[in-house]
N, CA, C and O atoms as a Tripos MOL2 file, in Angstrom:
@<TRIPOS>MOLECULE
protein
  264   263    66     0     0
PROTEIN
NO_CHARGES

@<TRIPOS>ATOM
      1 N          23.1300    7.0230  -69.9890 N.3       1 UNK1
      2 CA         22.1690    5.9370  -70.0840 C.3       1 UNK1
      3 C          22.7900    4.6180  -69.5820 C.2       1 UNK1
      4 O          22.0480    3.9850  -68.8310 O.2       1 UNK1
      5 N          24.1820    3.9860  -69.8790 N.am      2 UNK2
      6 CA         24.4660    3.4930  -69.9650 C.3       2 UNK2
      7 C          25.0350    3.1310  -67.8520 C.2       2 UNK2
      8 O          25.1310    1.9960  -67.3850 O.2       2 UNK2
      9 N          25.1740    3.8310  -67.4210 N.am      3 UNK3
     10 CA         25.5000    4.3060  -65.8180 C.3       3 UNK3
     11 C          24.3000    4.1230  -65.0910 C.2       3 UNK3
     12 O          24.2790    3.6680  -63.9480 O.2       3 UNK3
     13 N          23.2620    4.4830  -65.7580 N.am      4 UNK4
     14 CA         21.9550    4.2520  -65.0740 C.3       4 UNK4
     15 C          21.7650    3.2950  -65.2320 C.2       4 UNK4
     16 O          21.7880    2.7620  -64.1230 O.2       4 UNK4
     17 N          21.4520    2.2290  -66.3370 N.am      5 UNK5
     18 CA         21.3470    1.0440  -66.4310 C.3       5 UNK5
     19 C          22.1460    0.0860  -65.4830 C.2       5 UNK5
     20 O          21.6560   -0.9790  -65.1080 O.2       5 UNK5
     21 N          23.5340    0.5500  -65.0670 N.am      6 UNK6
     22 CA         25.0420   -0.1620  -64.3490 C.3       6 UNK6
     23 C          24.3970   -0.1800  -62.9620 C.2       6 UNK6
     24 O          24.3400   -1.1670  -62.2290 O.2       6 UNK6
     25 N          23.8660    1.1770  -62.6670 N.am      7 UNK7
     26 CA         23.2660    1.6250  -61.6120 C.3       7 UNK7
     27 C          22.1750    0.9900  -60.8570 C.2       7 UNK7
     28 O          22.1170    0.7270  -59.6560 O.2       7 UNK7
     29 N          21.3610    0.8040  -61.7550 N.am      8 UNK8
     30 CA         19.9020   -0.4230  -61.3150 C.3       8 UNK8
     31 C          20.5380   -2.0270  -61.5200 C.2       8 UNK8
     32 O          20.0880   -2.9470  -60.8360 O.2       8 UNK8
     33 N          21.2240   -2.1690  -62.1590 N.am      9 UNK9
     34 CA         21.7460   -3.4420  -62.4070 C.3       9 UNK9
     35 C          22.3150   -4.0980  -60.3840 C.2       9 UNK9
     36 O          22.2600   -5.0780  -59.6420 O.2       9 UNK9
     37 N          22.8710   -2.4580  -60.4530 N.am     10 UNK10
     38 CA         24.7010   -2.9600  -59.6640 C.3      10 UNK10
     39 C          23.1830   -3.1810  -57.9390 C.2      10 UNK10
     40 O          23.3880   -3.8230  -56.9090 O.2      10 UNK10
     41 N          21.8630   -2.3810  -58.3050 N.am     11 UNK11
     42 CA         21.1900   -2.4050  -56.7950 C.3      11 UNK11
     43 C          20.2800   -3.3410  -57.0990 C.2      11 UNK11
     44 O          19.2950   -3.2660  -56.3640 O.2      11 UNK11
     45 N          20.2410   -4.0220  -57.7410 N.am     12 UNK12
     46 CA         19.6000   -5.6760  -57.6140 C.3      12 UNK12
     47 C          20.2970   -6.7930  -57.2160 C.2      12 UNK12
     48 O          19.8630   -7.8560  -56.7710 O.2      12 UNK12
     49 N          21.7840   -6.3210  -57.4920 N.am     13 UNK13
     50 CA         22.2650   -7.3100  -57.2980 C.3      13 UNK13
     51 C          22.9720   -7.3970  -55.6800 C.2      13 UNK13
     52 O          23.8290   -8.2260  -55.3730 O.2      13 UNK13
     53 N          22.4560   -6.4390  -54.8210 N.am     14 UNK14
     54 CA         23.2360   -6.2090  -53.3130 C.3      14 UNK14
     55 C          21.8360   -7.1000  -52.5140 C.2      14 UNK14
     56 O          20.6070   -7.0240  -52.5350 O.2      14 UNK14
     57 N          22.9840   -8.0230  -51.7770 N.am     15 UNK15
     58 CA         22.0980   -8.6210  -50.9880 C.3      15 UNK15
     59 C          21.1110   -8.2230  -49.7670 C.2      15 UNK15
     60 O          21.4980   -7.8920  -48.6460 O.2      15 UNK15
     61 N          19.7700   -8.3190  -50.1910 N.am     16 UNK16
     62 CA         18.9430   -7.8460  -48.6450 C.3      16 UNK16
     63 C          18.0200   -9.0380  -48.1600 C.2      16 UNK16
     64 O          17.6900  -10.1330  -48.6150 O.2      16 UNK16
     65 N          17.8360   -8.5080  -47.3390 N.am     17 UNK17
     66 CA         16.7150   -9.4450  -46.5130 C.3      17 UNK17
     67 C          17.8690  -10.2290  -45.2960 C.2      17 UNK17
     68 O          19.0230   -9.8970  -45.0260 O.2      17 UNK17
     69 N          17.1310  -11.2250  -44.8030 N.am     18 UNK18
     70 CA         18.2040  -12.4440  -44.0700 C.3      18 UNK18
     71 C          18.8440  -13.4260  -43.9470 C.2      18 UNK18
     72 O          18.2720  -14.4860  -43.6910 O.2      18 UNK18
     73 N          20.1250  -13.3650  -44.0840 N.am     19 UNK19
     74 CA         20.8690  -14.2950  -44.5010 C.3      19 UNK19
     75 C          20.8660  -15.5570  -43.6610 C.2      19 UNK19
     76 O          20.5660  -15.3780  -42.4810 O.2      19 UNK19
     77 N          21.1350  -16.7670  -44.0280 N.am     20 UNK20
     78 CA         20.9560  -17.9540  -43.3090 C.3      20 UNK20
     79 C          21.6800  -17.9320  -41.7070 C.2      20 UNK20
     80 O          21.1230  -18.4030  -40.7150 O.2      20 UNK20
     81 N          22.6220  -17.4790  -41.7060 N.am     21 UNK21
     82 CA         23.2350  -17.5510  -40.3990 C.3      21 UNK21
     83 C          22.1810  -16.5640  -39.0400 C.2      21 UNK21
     84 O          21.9880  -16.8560  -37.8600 O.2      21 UNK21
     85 N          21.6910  -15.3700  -39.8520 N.am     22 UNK22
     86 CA         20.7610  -14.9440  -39.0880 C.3      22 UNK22
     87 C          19.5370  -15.8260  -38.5980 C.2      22 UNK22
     88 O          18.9740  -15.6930  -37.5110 O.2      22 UNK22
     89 N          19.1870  -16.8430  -39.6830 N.am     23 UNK23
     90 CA         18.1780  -17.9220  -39.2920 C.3      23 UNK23
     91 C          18.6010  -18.8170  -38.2860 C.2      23 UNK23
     92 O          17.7720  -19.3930  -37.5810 O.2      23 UNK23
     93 N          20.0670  -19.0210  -38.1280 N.am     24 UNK24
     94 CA         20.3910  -20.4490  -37.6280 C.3      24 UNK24
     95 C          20.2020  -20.0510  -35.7540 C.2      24 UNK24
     96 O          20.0270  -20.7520  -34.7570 O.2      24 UNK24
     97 N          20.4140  -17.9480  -36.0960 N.am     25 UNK25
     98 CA         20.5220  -17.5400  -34.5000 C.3      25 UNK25
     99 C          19.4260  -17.6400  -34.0520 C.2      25 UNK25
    100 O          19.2890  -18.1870  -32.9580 O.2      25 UNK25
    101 N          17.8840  -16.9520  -35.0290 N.am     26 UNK26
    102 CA         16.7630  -16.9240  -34.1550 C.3      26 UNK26
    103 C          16.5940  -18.6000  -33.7580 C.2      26 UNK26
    104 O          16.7630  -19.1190  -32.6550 O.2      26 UNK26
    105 N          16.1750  -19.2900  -35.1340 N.am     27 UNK27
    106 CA         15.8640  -20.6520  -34.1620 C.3      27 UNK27
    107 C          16.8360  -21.2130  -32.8600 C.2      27 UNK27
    108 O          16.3130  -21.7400  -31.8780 O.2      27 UNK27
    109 N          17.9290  -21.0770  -32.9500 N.am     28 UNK28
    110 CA         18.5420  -21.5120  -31.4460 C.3      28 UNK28
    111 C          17.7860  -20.7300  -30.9680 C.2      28 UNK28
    112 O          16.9260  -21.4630  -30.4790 O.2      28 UNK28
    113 N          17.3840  -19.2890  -30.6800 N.am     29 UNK29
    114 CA         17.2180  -18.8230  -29.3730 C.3      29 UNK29
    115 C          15.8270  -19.2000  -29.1510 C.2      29 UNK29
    116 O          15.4530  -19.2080  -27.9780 O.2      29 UNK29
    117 N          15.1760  -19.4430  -29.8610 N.am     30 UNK30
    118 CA         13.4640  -19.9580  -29.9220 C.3      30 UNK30
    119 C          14.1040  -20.8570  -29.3570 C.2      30 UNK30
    120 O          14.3560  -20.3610  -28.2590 O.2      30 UNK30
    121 N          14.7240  -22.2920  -29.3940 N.am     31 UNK31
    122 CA         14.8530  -23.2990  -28.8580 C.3      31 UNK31
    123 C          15.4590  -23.3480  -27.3250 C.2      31 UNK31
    124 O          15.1660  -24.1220  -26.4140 O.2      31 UNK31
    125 N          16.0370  -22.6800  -27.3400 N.am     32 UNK32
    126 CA         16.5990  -22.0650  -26.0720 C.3      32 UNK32
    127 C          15.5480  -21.5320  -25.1630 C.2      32 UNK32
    128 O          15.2070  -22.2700  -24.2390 O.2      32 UNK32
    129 N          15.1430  -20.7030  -25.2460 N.am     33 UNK33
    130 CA         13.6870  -19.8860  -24.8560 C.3      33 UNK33
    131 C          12.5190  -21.1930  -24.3420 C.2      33 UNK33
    132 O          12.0720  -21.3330  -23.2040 O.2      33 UNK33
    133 N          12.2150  -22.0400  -25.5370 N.am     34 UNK34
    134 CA         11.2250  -23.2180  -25.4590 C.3      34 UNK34
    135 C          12.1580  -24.1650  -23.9200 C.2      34 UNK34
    136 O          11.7970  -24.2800  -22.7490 O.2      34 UNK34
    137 N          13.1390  -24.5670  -24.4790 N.am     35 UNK35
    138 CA         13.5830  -25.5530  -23.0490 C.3      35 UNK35
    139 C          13.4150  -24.7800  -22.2700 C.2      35 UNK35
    140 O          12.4200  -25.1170  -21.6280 O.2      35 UNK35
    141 N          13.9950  -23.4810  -21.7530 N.am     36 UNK36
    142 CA         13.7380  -23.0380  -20.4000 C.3      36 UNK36
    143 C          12.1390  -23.2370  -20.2310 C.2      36 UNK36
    144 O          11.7850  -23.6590  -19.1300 O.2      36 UNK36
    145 N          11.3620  -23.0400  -20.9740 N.am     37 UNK37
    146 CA         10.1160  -22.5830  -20.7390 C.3      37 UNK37
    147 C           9.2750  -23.8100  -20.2960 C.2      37 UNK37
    148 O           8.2320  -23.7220  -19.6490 O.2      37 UNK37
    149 N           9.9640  -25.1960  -20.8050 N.am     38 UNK38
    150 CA          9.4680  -26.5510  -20.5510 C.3      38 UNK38
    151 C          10.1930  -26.7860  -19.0780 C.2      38 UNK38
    152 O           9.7160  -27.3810  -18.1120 O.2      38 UNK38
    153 N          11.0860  -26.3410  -19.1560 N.am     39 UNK39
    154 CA         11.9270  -26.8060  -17.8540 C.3      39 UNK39
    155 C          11.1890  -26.2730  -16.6090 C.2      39 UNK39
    156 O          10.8090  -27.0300  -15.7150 O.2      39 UNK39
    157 N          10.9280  -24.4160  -16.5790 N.am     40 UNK40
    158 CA         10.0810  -24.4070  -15.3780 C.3      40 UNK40
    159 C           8.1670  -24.0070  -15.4010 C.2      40 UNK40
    160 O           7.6140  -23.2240  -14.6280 O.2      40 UNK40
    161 N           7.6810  -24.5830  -16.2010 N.am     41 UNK41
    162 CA          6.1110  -24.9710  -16.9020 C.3      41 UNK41
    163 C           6.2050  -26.1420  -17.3290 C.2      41 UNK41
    164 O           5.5640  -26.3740  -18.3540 O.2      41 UNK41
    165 N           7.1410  -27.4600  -16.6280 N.am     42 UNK42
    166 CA          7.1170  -28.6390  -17.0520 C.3      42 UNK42
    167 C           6.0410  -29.3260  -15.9350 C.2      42 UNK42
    168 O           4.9570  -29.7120  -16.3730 O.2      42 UNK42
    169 N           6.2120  -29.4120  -15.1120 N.am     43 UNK43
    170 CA          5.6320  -30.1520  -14.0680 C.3      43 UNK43
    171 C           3.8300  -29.5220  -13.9100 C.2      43 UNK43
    172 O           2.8150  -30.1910  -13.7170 O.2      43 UNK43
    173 N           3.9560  -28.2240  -14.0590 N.am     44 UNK44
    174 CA          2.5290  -27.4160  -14.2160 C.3      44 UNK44
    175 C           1.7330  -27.8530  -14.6410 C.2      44 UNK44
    176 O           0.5720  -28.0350  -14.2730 O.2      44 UNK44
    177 N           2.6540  -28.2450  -16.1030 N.am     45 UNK45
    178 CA          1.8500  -28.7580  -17.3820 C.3      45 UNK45
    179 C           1.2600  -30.2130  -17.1710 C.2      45 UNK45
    180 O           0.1080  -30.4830  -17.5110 O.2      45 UNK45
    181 N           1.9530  -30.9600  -16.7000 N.am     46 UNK46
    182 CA          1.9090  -31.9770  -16.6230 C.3      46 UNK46
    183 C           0.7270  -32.9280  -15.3030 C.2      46 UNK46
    184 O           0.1470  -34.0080  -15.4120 O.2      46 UNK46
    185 N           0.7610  -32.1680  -14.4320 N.am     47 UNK47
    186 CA         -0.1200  -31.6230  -13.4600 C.3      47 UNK47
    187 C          -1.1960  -31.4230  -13.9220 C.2      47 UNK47
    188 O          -2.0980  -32.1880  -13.5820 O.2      47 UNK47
    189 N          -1.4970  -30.2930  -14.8890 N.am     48 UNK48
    190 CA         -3.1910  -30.1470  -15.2960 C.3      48 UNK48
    191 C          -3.5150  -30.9580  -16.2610 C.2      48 UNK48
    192 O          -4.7250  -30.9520  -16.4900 O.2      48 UNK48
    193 N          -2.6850  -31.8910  -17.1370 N.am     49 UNK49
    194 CA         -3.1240  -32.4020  -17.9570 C.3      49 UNK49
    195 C          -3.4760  -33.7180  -17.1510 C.2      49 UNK49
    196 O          -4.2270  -34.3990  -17.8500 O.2      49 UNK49
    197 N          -3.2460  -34.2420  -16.1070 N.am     50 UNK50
    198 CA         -3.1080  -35.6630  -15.4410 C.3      50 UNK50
    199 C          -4.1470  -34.8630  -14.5150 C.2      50 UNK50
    200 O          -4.8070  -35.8980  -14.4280 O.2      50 UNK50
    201 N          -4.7190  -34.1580  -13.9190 N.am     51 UNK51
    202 CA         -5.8730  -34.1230  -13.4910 C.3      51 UNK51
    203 C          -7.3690  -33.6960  -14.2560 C.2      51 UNK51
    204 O          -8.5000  -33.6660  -13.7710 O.2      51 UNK51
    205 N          -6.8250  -33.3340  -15.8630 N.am     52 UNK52
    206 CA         -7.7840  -33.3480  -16.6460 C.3      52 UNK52
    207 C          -8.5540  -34.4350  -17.1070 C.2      52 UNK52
    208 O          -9.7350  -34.4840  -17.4490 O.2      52 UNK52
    209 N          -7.5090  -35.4600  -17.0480 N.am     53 UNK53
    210 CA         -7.5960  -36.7440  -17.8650 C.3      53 UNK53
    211 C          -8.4280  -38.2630  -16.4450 C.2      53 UNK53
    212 O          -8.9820  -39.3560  -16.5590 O.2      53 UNK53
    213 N          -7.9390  -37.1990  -15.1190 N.am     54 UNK54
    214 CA         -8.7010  -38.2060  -14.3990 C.3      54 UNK54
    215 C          -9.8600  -37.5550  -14.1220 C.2      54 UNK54
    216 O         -10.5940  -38.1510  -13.3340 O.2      54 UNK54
    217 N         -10.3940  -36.1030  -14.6940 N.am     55 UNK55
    218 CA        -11.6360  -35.8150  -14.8420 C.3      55 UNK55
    219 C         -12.7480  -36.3680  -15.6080 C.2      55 UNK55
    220 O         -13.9110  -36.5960  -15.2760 O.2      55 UNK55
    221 N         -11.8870  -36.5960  -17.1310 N.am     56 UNK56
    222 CA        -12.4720  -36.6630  -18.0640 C.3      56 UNK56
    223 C         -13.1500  -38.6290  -17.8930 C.2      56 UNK56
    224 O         -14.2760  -39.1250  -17.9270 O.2      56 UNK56
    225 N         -11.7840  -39.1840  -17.7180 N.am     57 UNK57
    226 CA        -12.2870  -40.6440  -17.3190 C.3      57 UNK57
    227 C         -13.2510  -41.0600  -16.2130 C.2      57 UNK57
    228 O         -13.6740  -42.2130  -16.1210 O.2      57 UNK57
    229 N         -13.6020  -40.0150  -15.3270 N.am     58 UNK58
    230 CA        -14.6200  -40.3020  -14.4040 C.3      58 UNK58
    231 C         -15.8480  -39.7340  -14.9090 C.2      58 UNK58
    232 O         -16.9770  -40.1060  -14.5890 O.2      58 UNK58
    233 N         -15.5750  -38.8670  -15.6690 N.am     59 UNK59
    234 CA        -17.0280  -38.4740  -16.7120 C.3      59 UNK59
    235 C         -17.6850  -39.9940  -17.4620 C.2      59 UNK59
    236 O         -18.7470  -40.6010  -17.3210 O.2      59 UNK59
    237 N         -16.5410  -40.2020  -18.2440 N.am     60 UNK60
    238 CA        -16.5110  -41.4390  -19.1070 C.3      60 UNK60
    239 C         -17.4070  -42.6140  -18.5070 C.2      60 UNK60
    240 O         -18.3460  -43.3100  -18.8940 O.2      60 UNK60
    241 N         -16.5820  -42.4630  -17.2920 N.am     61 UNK61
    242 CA        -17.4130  -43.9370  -16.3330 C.3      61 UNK61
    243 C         -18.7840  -43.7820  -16.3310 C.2      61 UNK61
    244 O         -19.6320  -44.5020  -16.8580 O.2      61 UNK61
    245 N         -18.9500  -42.5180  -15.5230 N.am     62 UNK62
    246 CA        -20.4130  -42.3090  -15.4570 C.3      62 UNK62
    247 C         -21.5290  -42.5680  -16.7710 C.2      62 UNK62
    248 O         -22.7100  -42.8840  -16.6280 O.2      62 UNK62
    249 N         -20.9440  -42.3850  -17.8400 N.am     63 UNK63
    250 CA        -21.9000  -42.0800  -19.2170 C.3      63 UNK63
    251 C         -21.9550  -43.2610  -19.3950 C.2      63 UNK63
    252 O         -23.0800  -43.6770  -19.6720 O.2      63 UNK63
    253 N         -20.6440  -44.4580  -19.3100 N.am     64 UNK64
    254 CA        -20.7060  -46.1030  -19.4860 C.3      64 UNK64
    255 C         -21.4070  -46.4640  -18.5800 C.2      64 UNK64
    256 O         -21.5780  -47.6810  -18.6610 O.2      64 UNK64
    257 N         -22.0100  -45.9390  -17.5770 N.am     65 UNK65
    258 CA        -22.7750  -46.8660  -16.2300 C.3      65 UNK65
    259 C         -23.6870  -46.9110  -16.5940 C.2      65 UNK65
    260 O         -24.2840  -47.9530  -16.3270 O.2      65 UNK65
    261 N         -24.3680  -45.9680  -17.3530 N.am     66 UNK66
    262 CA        -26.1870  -45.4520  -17.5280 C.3      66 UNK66
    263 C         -26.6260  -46.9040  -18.0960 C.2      66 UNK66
    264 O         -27.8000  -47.1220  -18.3930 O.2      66 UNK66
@<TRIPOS>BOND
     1     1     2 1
     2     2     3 1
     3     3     4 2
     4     3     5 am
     5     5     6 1
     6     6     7 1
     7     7     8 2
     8     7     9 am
     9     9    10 1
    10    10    11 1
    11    11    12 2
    12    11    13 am
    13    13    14 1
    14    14    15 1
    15    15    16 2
    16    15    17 am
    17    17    18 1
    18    18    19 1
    19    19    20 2
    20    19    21 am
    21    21    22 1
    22    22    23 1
    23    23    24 2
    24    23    25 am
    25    25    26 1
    26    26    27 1
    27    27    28 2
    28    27    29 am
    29    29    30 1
    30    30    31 1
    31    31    32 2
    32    31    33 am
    33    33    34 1
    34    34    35 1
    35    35    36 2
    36    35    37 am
    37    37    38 1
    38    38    39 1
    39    39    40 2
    40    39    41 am
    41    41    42 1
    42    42    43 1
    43    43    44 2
    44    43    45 am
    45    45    46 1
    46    46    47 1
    47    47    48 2
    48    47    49 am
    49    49    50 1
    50    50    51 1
    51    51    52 2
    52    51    53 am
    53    53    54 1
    54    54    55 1
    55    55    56 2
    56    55    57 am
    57    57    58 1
    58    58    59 1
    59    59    60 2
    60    59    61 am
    61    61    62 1
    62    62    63 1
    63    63    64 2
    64    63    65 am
    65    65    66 1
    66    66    67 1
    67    67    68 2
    68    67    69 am
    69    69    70 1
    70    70    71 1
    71    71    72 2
    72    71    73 am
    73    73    74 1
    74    74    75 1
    75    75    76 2
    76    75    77 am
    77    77    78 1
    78    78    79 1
    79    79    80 2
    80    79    81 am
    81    81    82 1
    82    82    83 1
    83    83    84 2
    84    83    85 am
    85    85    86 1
    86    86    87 1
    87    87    88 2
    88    87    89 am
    89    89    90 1
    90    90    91 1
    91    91    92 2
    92    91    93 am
    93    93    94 1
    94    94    95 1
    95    95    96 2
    96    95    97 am
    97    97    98 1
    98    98    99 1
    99    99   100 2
   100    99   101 am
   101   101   102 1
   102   102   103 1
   103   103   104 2
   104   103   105 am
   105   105   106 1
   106   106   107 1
   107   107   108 2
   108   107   109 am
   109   109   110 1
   110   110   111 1
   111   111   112 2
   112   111   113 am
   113   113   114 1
   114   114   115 1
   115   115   116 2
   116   115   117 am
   117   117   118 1
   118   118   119 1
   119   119   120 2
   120   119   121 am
   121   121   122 1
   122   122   123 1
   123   123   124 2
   124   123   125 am
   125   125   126 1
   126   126   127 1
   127   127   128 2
   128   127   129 am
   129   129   130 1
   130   130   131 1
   131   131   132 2
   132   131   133 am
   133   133   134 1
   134   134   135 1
   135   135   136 2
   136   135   137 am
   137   137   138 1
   138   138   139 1
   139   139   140 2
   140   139   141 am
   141   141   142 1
   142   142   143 1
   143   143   144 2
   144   143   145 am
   145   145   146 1
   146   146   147 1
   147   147   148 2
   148   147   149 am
   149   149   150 1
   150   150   151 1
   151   151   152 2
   152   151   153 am
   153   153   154 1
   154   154   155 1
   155   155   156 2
   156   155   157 am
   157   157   158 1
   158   158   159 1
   159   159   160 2
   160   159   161 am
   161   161   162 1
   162   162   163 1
   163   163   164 2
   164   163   165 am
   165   165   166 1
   166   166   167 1
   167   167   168 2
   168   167   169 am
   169   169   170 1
   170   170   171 1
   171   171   172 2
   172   171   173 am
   173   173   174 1
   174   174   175 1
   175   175   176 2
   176   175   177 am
   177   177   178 1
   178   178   179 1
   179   179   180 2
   180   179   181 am
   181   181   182 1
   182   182   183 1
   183   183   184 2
   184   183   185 am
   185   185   186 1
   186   186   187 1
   187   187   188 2
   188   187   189 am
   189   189   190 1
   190   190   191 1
   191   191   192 2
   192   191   193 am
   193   193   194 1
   194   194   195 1
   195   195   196 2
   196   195   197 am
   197   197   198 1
   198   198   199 1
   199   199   200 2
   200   199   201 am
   201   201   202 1
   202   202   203 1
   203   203   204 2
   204   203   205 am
   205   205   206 1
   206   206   207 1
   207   207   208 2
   208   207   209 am
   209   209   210 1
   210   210   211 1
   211   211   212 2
   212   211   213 am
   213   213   214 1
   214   214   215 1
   215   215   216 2
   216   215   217 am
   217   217   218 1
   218   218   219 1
   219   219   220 2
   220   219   221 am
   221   221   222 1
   222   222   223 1
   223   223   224 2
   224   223   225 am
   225   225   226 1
   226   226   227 1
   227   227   228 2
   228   227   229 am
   229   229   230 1
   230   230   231 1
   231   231   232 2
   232   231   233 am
   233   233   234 1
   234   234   235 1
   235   235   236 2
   236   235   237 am
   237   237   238 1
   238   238   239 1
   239   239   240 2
   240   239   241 am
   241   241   242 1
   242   242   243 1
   243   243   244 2
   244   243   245 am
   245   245   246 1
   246   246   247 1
   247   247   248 2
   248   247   249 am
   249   249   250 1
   250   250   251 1
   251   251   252 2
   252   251   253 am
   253   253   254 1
   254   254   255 1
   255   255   256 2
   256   255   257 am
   257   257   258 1
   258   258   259 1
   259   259   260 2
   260   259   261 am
   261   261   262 1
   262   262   263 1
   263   263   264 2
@<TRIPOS>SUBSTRUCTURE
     1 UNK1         2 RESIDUE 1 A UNK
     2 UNK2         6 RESIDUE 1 A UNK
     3 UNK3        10 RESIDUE 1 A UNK
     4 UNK4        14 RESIDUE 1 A UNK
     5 UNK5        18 RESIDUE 1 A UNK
     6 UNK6        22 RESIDUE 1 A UNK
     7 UNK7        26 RESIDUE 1 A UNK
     8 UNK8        30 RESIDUE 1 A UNK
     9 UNK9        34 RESIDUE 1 A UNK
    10 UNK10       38 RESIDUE 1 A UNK
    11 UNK11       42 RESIDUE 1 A UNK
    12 UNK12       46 RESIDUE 1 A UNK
    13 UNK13       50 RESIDUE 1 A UNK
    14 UNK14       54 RESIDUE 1 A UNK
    15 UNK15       58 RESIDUE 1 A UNK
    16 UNK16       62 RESIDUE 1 A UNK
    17 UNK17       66 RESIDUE 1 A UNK
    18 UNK18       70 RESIDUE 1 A UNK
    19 UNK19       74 RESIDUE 1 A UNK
    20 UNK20       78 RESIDUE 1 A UNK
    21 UNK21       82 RESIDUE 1 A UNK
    22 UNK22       86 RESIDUE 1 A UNK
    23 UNK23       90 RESIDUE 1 A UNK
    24 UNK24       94 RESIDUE 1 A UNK
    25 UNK25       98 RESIDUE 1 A UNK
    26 UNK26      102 RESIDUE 1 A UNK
    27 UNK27      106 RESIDUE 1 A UNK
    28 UNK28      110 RESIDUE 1 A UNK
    29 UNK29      114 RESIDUE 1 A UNK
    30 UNK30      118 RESIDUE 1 A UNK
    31 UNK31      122 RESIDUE 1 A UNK
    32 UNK32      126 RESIDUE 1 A UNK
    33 UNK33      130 RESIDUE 1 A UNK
    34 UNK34      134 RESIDUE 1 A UNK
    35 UNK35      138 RESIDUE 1 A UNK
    36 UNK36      142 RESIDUE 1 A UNK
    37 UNK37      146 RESIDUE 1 A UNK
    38 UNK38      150 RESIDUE 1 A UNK
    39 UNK39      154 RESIDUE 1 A UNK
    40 UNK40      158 RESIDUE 1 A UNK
    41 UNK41      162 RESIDUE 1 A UNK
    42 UNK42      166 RESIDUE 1 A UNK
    43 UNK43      170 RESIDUE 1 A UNK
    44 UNK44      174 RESIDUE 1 A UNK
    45 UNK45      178 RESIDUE 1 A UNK
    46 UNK46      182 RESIDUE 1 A UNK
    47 UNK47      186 RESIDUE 1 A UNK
    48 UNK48      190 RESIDUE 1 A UNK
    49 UNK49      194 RESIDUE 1 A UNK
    50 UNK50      198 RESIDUE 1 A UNK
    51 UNK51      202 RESIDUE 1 A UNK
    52 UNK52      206 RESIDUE 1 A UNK
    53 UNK53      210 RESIDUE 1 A UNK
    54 UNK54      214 RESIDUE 1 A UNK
    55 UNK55      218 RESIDUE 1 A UNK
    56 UNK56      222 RESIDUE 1 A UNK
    57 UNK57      226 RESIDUE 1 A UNK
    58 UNK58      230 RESIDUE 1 A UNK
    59 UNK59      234 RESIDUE 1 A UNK
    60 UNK60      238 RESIDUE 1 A UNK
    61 UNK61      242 RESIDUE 1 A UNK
    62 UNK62      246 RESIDUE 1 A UNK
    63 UNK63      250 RESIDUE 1 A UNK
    64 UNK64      254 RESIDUE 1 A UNK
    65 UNK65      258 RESIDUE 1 A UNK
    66 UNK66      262 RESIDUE 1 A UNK
């Protein structure tokens, strides 16, 4: 009885799941991953949003003219 009890005790107490250093790797590589991904989808991005915005302001004009 007393072994079984030692037994469930001794497997609660073993560490699972992920330990912090495993955290510290994914986020670098997410961050890593993200810059490259800004670096060559930077200008793209930047591109459709600056011809969205001179869409949207020539909409704008028009609705202020009426």
């Amino acid at each position: 009885m007393l072994k079984q009890m030692m037994a469930r005790k001794s497997g609660l107490s073993k560490e699972t799941g992920a330990s912090m250093t495993e955290y510290i790797i994914i986020v670098a590589l997410v961050a890593i991953f993200l810059i490259g991904a800004v670096g060559l989808f930077g200008d793209k991005v930047k591109s459709l949003f600056s011809t969205s915005t001179t869409k949207l302001n020539a909409v704008q004009s028009k609705m202020n003219s009426r």
